[in-house]
C-alpha positions as a Markdown table, in Angstrom:
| # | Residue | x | y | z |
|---|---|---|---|---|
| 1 | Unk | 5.5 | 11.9 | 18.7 |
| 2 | Unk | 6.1 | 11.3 | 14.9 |
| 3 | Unk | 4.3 | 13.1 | 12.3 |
| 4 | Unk | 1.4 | 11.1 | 10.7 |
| 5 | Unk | 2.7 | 8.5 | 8.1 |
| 6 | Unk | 6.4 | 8.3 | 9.4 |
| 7 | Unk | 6.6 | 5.2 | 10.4 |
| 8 | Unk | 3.4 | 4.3 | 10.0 |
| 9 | Unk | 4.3 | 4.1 | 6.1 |
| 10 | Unk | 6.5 | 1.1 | 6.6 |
| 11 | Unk | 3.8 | -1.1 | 8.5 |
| 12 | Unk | 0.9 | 0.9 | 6.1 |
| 13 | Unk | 0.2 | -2.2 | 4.1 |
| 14 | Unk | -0.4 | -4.3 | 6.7 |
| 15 | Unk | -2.6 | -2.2 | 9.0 |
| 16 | Unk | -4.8 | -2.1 | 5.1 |
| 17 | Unk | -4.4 | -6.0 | 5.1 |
| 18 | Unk | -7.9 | -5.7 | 5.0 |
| 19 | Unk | -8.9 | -3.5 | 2.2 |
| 20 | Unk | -9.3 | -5.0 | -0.9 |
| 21 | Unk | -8.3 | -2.3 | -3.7 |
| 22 | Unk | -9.3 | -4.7 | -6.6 |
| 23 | Unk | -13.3 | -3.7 | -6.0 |
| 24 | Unk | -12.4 | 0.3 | -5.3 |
| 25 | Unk | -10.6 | -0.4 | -8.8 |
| 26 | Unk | -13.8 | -2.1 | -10.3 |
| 27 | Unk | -16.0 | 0.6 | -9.0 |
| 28 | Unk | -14.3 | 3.2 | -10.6 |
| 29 | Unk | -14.3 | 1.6 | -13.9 |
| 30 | Unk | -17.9 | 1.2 | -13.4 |
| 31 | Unk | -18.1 | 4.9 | -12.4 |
| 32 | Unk | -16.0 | 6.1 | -15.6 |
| 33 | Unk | -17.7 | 3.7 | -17.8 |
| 34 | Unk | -21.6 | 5.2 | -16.5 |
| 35 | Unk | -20.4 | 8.6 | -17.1 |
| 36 | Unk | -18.6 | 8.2 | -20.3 |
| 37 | Unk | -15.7 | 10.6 | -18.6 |
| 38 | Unk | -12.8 | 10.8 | -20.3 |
| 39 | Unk | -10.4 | 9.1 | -18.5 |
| 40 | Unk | -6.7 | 10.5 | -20.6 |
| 41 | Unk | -4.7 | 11.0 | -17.6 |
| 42 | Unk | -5.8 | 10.4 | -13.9 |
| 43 | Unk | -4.8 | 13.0 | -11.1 |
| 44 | Unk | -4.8 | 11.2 | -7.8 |
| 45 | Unk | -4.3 | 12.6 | -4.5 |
| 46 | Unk | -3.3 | 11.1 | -1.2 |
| 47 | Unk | -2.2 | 8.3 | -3.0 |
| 48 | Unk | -0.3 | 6.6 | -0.4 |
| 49 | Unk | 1.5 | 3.1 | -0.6 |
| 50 | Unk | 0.2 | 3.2 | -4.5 |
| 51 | Unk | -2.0 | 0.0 | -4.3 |
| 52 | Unk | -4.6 | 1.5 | -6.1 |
| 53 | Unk | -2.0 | 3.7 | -8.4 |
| 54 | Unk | -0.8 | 0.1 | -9.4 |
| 55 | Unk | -4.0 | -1.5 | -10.3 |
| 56 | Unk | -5.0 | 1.6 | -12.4 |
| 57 | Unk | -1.8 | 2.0 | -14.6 |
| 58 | Unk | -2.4 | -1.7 | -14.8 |
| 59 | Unk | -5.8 | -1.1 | -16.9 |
| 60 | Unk | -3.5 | 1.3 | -19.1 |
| 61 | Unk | -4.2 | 4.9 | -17.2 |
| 62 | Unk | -1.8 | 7.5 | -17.3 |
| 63 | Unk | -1.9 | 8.7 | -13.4 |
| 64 | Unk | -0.2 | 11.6 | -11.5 |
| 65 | Unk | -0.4 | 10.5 | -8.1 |
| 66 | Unk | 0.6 | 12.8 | -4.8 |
| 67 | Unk | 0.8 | 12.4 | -1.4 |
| 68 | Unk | 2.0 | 14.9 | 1.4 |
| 69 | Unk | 4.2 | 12.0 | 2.8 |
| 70 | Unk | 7.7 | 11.6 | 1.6 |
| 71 | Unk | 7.8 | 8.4 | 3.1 |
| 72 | Unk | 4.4 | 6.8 | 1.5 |
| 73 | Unk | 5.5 | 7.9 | -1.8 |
| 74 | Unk | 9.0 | 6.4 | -1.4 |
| 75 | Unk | 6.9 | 2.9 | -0.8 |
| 76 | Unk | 4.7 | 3.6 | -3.4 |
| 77 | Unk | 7.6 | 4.0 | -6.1 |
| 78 | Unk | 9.1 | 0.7 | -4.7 |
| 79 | Unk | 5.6 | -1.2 | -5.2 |
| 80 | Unk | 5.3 | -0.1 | -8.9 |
| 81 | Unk | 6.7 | -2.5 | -11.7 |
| 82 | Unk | 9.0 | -1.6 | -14.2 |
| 83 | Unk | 6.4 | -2.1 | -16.8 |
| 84 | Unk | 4.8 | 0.4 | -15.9 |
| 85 | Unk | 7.0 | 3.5 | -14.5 |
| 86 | Unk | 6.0 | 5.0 | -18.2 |
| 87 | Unk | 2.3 | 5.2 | -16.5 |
| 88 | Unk | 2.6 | 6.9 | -13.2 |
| 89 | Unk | 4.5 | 10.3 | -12.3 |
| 90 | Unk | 4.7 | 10.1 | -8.8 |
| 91 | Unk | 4.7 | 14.0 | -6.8 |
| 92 | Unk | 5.1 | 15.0 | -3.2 |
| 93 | Unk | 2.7 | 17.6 | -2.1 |
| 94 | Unk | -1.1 | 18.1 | -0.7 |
| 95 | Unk | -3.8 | 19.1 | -2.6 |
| 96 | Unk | -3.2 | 22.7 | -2.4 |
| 97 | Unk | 0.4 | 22.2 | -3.0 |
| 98 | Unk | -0.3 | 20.8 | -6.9 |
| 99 | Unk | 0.6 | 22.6 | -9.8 |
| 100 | Unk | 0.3 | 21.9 | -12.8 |
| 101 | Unk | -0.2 | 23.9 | -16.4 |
| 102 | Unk | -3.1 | 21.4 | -17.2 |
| 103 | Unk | -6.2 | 20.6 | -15.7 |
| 104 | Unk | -7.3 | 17.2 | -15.5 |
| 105 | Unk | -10.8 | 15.1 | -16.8 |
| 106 | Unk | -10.4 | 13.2 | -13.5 |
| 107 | Unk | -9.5 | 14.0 | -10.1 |
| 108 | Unk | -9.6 | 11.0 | -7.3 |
| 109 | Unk | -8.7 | 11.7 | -3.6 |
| 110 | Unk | -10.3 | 8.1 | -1.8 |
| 111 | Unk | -10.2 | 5.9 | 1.1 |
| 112 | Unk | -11.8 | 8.7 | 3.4 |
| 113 | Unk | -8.8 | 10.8 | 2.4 |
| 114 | Unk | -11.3 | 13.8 | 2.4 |
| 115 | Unk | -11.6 | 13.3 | 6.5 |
| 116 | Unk | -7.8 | 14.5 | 7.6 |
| 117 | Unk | -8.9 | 17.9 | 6.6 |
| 118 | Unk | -9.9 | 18.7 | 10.3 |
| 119 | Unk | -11.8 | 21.8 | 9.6 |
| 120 | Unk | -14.6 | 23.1 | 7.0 |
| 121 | Unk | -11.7 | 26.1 | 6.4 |
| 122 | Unk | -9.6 | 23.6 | 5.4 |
| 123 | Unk | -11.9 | 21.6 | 3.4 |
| 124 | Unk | -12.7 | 24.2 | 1.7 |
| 125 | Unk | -9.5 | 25.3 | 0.4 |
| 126 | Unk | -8.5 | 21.4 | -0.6 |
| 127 | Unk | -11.5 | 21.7 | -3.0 |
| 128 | Unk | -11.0 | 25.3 | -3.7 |
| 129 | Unk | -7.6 | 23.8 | -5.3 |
| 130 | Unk | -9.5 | 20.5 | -7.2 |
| 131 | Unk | -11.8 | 23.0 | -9.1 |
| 132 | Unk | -8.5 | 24.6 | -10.2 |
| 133 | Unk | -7.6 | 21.8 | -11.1 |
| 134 | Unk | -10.5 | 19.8 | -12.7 |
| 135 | Unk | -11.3 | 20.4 | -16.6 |
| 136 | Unk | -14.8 | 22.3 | -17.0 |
| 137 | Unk | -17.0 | 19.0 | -17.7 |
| 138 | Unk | -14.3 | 16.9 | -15.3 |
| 139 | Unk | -14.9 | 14.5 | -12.5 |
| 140 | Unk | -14.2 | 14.7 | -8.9 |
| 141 | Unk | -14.4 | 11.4 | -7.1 |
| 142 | Unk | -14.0 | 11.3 | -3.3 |
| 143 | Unk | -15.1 | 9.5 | -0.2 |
| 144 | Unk | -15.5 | 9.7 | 3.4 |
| 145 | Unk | -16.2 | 8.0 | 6.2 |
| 146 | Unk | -19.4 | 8.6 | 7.9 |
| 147 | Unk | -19.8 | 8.7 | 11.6 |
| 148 | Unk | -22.4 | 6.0 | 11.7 |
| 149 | Unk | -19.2 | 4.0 | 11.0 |
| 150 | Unk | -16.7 | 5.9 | 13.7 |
| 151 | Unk | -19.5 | 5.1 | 16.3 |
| 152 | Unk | -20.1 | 1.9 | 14.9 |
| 153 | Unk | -16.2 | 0.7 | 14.7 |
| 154 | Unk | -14.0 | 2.8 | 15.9 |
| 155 | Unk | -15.3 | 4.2 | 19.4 |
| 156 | Unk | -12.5 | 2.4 | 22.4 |
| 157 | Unk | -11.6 | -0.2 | 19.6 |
| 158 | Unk | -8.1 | -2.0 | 19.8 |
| 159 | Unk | -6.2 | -3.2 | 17.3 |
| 160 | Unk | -3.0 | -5.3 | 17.1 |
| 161 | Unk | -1.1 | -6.1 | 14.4 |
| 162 | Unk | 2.4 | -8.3 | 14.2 |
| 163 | Unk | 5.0 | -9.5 | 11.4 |
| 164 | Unk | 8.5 | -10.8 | 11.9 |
| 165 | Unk | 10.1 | -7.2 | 11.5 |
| 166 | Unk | 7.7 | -5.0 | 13.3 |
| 167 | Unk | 4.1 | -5.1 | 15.6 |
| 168 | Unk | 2.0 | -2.0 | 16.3 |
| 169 | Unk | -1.4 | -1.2 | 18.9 |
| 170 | Unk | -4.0 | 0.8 | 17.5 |
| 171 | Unk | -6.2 | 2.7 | 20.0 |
| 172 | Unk | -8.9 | 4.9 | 18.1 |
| 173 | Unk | -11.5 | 6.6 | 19.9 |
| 174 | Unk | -14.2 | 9.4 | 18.3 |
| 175 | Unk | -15.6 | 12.4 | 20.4 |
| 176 | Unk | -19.4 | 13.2 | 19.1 |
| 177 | Unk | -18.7 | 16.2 | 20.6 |
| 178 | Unk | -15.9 | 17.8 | 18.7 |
| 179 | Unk | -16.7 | 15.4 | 15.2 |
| 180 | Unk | -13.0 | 13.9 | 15.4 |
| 181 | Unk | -11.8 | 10.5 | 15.6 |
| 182 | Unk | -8.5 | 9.8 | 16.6 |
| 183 | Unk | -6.2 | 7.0 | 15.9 |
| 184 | Unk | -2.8 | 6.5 | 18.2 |
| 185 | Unk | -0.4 | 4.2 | 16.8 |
| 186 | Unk | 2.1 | 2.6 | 18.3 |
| 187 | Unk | 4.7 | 0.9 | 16.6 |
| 188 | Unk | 7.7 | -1.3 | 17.3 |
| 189 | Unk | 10.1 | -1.6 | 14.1 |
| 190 | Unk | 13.0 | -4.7 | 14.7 |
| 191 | Unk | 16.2 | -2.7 | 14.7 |
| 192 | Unk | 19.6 | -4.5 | 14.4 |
| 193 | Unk | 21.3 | -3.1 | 17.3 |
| 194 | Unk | 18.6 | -2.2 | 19.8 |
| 195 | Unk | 16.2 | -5.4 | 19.3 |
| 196 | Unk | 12.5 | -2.9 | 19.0 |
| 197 | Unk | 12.8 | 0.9 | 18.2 |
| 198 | Unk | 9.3 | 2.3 | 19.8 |
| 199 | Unk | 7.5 | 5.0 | 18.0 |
| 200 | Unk | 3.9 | 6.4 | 18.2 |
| 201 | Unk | 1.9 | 8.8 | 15.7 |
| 202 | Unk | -1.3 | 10.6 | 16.1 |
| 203 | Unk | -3.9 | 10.1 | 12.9 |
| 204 | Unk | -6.8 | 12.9 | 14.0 |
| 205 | Unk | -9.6 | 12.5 | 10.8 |
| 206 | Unk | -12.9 | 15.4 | 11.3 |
| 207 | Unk | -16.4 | 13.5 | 10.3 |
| 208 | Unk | -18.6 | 15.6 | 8.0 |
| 209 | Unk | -22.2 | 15.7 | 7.6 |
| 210 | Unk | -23.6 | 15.8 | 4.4 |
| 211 | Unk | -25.0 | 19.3 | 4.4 |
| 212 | Unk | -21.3 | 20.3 | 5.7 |
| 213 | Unk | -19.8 | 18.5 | 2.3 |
| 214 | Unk | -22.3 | 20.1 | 0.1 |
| 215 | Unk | -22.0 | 23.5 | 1.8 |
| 216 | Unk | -18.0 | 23.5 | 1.3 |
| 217 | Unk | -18.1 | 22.1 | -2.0 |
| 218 | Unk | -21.1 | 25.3 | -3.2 |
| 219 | Unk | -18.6 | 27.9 | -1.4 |
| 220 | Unk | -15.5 | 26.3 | -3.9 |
| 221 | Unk | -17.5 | 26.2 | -7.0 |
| 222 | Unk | -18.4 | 22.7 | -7.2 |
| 223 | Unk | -21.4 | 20.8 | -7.0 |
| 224 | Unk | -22.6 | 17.0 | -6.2 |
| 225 | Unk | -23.5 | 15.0 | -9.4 |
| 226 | Unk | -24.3 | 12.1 | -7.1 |
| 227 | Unk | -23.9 | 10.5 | -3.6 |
| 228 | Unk | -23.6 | 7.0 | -3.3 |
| 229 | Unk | -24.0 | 4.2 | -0.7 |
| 230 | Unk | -20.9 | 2.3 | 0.2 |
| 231 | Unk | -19.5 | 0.8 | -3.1 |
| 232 | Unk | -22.9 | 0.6 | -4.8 |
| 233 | Unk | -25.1 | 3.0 | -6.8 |
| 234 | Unk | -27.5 | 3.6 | -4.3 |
| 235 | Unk | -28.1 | 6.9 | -3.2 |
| 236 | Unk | -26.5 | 7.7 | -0.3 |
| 237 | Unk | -28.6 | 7.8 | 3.3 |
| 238 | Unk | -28.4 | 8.9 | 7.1 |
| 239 | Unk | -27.0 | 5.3 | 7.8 |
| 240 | Unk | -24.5 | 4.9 | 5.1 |
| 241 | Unk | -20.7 | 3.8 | 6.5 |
| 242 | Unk | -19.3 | 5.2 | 3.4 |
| 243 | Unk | -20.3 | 7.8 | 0.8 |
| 244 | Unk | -18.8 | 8.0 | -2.3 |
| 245 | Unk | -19.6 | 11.7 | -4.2 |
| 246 | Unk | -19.4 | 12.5 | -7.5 |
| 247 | Unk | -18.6 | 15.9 | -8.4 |
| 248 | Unk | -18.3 | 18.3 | -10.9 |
| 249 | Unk | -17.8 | 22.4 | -11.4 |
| 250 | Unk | -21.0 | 24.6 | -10.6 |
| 251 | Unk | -22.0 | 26.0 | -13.8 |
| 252 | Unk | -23.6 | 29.2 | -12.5 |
């Protein structure tokens, strides 16, 4: 079994086909533009493949993106023009691995990111690190998936996938009980000498209530500005797929 985003980096685009980064970018704008943050230089976490990381630096931000994954990162660097290498410093490490001297206006970690933290221990200590991170009147913008949307798409769902160089089966499943859906991958890369080269990786994501995202985020010093519904500016409700939260420091 390979660690999580091994090979699943090199088919990572595909199994996304279906995500189309231009509106996340669009609602962010629309998000920086309504709170009039100040948007000098971008930190991004779990940045993976860098679809989003491309778009941005396209609209001019200065980003430092991260992921944990040697492997996305390396796909990430290969995705990003030329143009613009003078707008993205790319960095391996996790959340709680970041260091910098600086703090930063804006902090993104998207795409339900949030959910691979598979305890509230260690949710807690990813956004222990953000408010370390984040400028005093700074904005933390993060998502996750809800599990009106695990039960909805994602109990005993299959998935198959298939280019000329590599096809993969996606089984995920999600246990009410224990709050953790699980996605098994496995992959078939095209290899030269052996026709297919099998591999298999484990994705395990922990589905938070609301109440479990605001306690975590009072015991690290932050607080929600906002919740919203799903790419809108709704507030956020019991049947909501998606939330998106808003956050700042807790000025006590």
């Amino acid at each position: 079994m390979n660690k999580p985003y091994q090979k699943l980096a090199v088919i990572y685009d595909e199994v996304m086909r279906h995500v189309n980064y231009h509106d996340w970018e669009d609602y962010l704008t629309r998000i920086f533009k309504s709170k009039a943050v100040s948007t000098e230089v971008i930190l991004e976490h779990a940045c993976g493949t860098g679809s989003l990381t491309v778009l941005l630096a396209e609209k001019g931000y200065q980003i430092v993106a991260c992921d944990r994954s040697k492997k996305m990162i390396y796909f990430a660097q290969k995705k990003l023009p030329t143009l613009l290498k003078q707008h993205v410093k790319f960095k391996i490490c996790s959340m709680e691995e970041f260091q910098a001297k600086k703090r930063y206006p804006v902090i993104l970690c998207l795409y339900d990111s949030i959910n691979y933290c598979q305890s509230q221990e260690e949710l807690i200590r990813a956004f222990q690190a953000v408010q370390k991170q984040l400028t005093p009147q700074g904005l933390f913008i993060f998502d996750v998936t809800t599990e009106v949307n695990s039960l909805r798409y994602f109990q005993n769902v299959y998935q198959v996938g298939e280019k000329p160089d590599f096809y993969y089966v996606r089984f995920s499943q999600y246990q009410s009980d224990t709050h953790l859906q699980q996605n098994h991958f496995t992959i078939f890369l095209r290899d030269k000498e052996y026709g297919y080269r099998k591999y298999q990786e484990k994705h395990v994501q922990r589905i938070y209530s609301p109440e479990e995202i605001d306690k975590c985020l009072l015991e690290s010093r932050l607080m929600i500005m906002e919740s919203f519904d799903d790419f809108s500016f709704n507030p956020s409700h019991r049947d909501s797929e998606r939330i998106h939260y808003l956050v700042t420091h807790h000025h006590d």
